[in-house]
C-alpha positions as CSV (number, residue, x, y, z in Angstrom):
1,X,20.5,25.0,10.7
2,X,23.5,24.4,8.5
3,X,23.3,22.5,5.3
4,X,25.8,20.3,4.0
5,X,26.7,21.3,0.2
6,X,28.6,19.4,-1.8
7,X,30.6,21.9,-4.4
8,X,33.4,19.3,-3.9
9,X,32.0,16.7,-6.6
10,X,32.4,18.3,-9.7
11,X,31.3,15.3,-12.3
12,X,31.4,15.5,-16.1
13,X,27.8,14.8,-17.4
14,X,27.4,11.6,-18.9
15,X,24.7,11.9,-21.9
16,X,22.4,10.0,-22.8
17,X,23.6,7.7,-26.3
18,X,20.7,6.4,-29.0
19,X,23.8,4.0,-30.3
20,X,24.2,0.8,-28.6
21,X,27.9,0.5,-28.8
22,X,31.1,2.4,-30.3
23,X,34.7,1.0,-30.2
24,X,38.0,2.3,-30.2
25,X,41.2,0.9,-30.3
26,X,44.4,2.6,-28.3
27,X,47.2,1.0,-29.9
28,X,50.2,-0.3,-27.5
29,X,52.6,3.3,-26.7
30,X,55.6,0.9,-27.5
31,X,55.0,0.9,-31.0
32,X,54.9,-2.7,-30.4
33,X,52.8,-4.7,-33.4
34,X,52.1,-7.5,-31.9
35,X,51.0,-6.7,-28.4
36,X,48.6,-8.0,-26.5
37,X,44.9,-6.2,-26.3
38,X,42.9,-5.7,-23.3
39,X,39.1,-6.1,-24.2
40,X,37.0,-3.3,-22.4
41,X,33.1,-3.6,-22.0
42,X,32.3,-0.4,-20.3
43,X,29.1,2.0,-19.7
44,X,31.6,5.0,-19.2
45,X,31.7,7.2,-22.1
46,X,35.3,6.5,-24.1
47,X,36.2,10.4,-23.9
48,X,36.1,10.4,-20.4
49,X,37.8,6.7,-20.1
50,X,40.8,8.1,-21.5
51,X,42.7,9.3,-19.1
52,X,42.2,5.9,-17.0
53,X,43.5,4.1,-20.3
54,X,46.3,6.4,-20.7
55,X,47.9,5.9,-17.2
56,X,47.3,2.1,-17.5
57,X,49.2,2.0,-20.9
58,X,51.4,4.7,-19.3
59,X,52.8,1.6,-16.5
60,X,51.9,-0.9,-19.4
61,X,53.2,0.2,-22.1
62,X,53.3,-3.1,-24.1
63,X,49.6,-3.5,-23.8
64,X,46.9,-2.4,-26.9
65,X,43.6,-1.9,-25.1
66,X,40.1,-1.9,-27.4
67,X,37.5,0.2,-25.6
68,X,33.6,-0.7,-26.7
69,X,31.5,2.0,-24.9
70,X,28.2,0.4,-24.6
71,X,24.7,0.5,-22.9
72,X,24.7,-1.5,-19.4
73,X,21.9,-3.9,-20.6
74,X,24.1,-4.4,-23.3
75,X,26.8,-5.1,-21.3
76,X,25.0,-7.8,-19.3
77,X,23.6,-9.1,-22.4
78,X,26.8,-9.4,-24.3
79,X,28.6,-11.3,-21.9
80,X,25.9,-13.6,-21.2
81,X,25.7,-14.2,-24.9
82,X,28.9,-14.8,-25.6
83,X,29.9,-16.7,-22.5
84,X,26.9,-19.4,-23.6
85,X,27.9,-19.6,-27.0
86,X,31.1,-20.8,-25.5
87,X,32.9,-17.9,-27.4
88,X,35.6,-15.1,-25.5
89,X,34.3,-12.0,-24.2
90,X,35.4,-9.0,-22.6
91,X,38.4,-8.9,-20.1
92,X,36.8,-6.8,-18.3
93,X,33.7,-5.1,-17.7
94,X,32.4,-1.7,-15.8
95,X,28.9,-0.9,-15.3
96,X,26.5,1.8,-13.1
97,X,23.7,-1.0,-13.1
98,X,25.0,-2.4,-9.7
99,X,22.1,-5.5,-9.9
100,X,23.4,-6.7,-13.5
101,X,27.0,-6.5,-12.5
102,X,26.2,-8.3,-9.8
103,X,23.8,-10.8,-11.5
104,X,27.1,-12.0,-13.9
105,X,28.8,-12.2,-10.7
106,X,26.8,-14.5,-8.6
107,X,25.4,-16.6,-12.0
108,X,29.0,-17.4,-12.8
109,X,29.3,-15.0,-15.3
110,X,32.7,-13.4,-13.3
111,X,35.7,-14.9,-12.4
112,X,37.8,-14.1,-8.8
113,X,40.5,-11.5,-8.4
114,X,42.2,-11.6,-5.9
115,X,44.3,-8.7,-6.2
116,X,47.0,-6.4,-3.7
117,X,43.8,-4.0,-2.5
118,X,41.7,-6.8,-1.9
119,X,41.8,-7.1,1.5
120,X,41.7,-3.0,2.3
121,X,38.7,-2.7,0.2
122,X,35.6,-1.7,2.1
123,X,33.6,-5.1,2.7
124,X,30.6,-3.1,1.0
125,X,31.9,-2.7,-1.9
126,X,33.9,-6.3,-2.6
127,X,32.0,-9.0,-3.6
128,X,33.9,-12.1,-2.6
129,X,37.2,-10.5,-4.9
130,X,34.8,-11.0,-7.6
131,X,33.0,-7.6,-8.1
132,X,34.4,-4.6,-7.1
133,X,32.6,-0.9,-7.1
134,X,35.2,1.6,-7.6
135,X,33.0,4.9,-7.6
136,X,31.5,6.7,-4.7
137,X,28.1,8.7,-5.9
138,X,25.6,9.9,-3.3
139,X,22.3,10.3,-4.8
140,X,21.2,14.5,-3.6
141,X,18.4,17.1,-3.4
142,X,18.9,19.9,-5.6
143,X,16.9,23.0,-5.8
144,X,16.4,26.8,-7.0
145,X,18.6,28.8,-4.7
146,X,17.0,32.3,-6.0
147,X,13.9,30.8,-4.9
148,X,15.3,30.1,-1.6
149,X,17.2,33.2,-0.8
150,X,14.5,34.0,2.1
151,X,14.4,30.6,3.3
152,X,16.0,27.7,4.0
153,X,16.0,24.3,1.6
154,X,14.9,21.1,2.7
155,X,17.8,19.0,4.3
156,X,15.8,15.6,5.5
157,X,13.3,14.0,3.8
158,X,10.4,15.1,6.8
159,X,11.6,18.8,6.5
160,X,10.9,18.0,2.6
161,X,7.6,16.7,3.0
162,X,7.2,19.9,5.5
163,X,8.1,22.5,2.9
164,X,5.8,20.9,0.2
165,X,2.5,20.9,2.4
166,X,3.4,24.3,3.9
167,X,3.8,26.1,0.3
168,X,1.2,24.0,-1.2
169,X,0.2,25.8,-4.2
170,X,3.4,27.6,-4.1
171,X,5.0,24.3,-5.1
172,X,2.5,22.4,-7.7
173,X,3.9,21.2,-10.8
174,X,7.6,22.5,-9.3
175,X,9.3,19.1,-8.5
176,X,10.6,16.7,-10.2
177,X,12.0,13.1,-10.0
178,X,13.0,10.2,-11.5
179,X,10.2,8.0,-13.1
180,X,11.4,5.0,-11.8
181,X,9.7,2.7,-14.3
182,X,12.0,4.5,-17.1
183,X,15.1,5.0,-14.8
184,X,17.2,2.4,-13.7
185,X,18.9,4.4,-11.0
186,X,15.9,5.9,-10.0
187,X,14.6,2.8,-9.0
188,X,17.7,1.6,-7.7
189,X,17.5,4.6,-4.8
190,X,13.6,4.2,-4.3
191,X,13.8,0.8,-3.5
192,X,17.0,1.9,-1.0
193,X,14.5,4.5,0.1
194,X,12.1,1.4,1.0
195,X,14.9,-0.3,2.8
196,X,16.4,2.9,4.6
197,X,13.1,5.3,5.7
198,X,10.3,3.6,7.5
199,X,7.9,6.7,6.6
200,X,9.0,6.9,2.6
201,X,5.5,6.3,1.5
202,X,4.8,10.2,3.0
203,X,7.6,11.8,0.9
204,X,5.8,9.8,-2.6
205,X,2.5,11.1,-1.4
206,X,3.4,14.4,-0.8
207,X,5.3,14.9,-3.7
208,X,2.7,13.7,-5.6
209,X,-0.3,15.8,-4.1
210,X,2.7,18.6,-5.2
211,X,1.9,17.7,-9.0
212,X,5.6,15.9,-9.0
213,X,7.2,15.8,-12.5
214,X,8.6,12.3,-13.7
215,X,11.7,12.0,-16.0
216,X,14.3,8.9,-16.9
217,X,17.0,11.0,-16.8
218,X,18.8,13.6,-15.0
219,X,19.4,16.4,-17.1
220,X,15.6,16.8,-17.9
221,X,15.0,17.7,-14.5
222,X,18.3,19.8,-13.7
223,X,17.4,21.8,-16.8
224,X,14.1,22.5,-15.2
225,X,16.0,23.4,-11.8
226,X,18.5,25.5,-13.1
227,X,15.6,28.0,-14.9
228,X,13.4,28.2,-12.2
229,X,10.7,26.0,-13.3
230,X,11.2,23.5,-10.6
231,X,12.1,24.4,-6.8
232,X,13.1,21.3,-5.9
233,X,14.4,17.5,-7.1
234,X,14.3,14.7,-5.3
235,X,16.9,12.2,-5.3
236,X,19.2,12.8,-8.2
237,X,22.6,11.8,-8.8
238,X,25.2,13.7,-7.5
239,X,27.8,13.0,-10.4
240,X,25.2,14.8,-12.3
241,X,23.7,17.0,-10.3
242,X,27.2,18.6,-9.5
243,X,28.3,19.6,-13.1
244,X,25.1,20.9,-13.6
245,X,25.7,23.5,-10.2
246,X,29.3,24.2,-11.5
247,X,27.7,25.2,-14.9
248,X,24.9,26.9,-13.5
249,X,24.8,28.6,-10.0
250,X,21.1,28.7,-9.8
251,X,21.1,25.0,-8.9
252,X,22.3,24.4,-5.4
253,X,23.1,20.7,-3.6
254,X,22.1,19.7,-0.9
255,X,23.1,16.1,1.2
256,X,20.3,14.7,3.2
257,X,21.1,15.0,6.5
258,X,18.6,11.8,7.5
259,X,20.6,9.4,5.0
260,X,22.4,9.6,2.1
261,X,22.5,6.6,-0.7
262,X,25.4,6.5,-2.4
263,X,25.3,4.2,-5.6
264,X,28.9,2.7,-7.1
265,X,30.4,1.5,-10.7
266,X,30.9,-2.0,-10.4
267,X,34.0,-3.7,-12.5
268,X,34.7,-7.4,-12.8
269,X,36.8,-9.9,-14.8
270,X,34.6,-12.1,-17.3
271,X,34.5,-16.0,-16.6
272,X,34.8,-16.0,-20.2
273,X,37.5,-13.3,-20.6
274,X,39.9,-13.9,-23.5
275,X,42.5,-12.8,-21.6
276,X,41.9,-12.3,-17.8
277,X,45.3,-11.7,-16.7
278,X,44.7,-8.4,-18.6
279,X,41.5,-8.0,-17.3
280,X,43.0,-8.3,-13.3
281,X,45.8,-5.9,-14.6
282,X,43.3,-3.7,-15.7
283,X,41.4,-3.5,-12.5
284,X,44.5,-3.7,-10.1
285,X,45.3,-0.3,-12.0
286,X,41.6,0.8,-11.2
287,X,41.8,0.2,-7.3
288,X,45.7,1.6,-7.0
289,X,46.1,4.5,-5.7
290,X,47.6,5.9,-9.1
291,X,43.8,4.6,-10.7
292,X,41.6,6.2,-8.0
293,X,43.5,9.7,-7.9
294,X,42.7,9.6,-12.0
295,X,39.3,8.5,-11.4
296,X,38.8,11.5,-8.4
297,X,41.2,14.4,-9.9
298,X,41.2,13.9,-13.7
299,X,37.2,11.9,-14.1
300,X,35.9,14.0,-11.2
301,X,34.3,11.5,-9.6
302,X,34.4,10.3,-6.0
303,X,37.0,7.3,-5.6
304,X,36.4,4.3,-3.3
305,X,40.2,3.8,-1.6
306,X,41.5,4.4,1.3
307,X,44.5,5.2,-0.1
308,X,43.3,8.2,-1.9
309,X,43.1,11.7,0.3
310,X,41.0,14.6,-1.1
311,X,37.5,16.5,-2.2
312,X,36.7,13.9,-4.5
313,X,36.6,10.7,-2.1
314,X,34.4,8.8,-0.3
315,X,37.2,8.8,2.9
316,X,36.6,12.5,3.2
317,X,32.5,12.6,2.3
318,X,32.8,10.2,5.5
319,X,34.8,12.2,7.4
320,X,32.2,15.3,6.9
321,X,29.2,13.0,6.9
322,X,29.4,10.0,8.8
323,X,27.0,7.7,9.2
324,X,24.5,9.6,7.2
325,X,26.3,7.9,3.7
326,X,24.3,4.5,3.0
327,X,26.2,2.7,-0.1
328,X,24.1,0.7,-1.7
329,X,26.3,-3.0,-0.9
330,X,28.0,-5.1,-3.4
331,X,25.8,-8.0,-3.0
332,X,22.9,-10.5,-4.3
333,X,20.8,-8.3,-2.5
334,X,20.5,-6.2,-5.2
335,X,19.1,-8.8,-7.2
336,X,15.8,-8.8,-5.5
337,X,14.4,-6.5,-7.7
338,X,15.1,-7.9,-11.3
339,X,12.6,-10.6,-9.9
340,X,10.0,-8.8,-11.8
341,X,7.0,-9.7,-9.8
342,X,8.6,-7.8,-7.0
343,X,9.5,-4.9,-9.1
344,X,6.2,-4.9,-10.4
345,X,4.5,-4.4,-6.6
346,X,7.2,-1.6,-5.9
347,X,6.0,0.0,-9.2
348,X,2.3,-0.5,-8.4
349,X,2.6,0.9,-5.2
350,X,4.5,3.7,-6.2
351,X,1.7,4.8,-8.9
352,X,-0.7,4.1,-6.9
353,X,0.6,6.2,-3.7
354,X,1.7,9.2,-6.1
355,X,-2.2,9.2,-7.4
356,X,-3.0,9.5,-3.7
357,X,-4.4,13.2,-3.1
């Protein structure tokens, strides 16, 4: 059976951060005093922001941008704030929690772009020109390949649930995943797992009659990967989950072969934006083909256009996978789980399934 690897995303780690915001301020290249300033909220860490800020400012040269690198709740809760205080906020924003961007977005929180890659944008990931996901990142398996070197990792969720009850003891207390209670993209791809896998309930039951460890964030679990501690992880994020295997060759990558979720960065233009001219300029630059090359070749992560050719794309993951890739859609669908009684049953049931022996 061939596996598909993925040694093609090669993602800079994103750590966790105990501060709730930092700003910096990239004054105009001009020299120019007075310029204008583009307002950033963004969950993307300002070191690895800068290269996207430099080629903006590169083909805007008049323009001072001030970056604020903050949490996503914060993001959400800062514009929210500010927009109903009837105060300026951010010209634009850019998120990983999909179901808050999109929350601004469909409370009137966003205002509409309509912008020269509008209409070429897949119809996934464009939320009525309002919100946009610009990122392409397939959530993975990962395991320990020199535990594997006489046999062959799991590839579909049913030959995962095969290799845990056919090692049994072999395998207790050796797998980890996200807790989704703590992890906001770990619930993000269960509750895809609900919508995409008819038979998901016999993966959470398996793993947990495996003794599954629970972490909120990625590195706790690729740390426990990488040294041999844990054979396999379920579900984990590909941005980080590659870095980690370019780092560390004892952590292999595997793509489901059933399905694939693939979870996106969402950016948008504030209602409330001081000055959303900037703020469309800013994402026009994102989408172009110039802004998803620096996103794919210099950020390392997968880019959304069409435009853009290469490893680090979601045209060529498609071209190699098909319709395996699911991306999680742009849409108010992925509000239904901030209703919190629902999130609360999809929580109950997943403690209650993983206690299940």
């Amino acid at each position: 059976m061939k596996l598909l690897f993925i040694p093609f995303l090669l993602i800079v780690l994103l750590p966790a951060r105990l501060v709730e915001a930092s700003t910096t301020v990239f004054p105009a290249v001009s020299g120019r005093t007075d310029a204008p300033v583009l307002v950033v909220y963004s969950s993307l860490d300002e070191p690895l922001a800068q290269p996207m800020i430099a080629g903006f400012q590169a083909v805007n040269p008049d323009v001072a941008v001030r970056y604020e690198d903050m949490l996503t709740g914060e993001i959400y809760d800062r514009i929210v704030r500010e927009t109903e205080a009837g105060q300026k906020t951010a010209d634009f924003a850019f998120s990983s929690a999909m179901d808050l961007q999109v929350k601004l977005a469909n409370d009137g929180y966003a205002q509409r772009s309509d912008l020269p890659m509008s209409d070429q944008w897949p119809g996934w990931a464009n939320w009525r020109n309002t919100a946009y996901a610009l990122t392409f990142e397939p959530a993975v398996f990962v395991y320990h390949k020199p535990s594997f070197e006489d046999k062959t990792p799991p590839s579909t969720r049913a030959e995962f649930v095969d290799f845990l009850r056919e090692q049994g003891n072999a395998t207790y207390g050796r797998i980890g995943t996200y807790d989704i209670e703590r992890s906001g993209v770990g619930f993000l791809f269960m509750s895809r797992d609900q919508e995409q896998f008819g038979d998901i309930w016999s993966v959470i039951q398996a793993m947990g009659a495996a003794g599954v460890k629970l972490y909120s964030t990625s590195q706790a679990i690729l740390e426990r990967v990488a040294d041999g501690r844990f054979l396999l992880g379920y579900n984990i994020l590909g941005s980080y989950a590659a870095d980690w295997a370019s780092r560390h060759p004892e952590v292999g990558i595997v793509l489901p072969k059933d399905y694939t979720v693939v979870m996106s960065r969402i950016g948008l233009v504030p209602q409330a934006a001081a000055s959303p001219e900037l703020g469309r300029r800013y994402l026009e630059f994102f989408m172009s083909k110039q802004g998803q090359t620096i996103m794919a070749r210099e950020l390392q992560i997968p880019a959304v256009s069409p435009e853009v050719s290469g490893n680090n794309t979601a045209t060529t993951m498609r071209e190699m996978l098909g319709g395996q890739l699911k991306p999680v859609p742009v849409s108010p669908g992925l509000m239904v789980y901030l209703d919190q009684v629902k999130r609360a049953r999809l929580v109950a049931r997943w403690n209650e399934v993983l206690r299940l022996q």
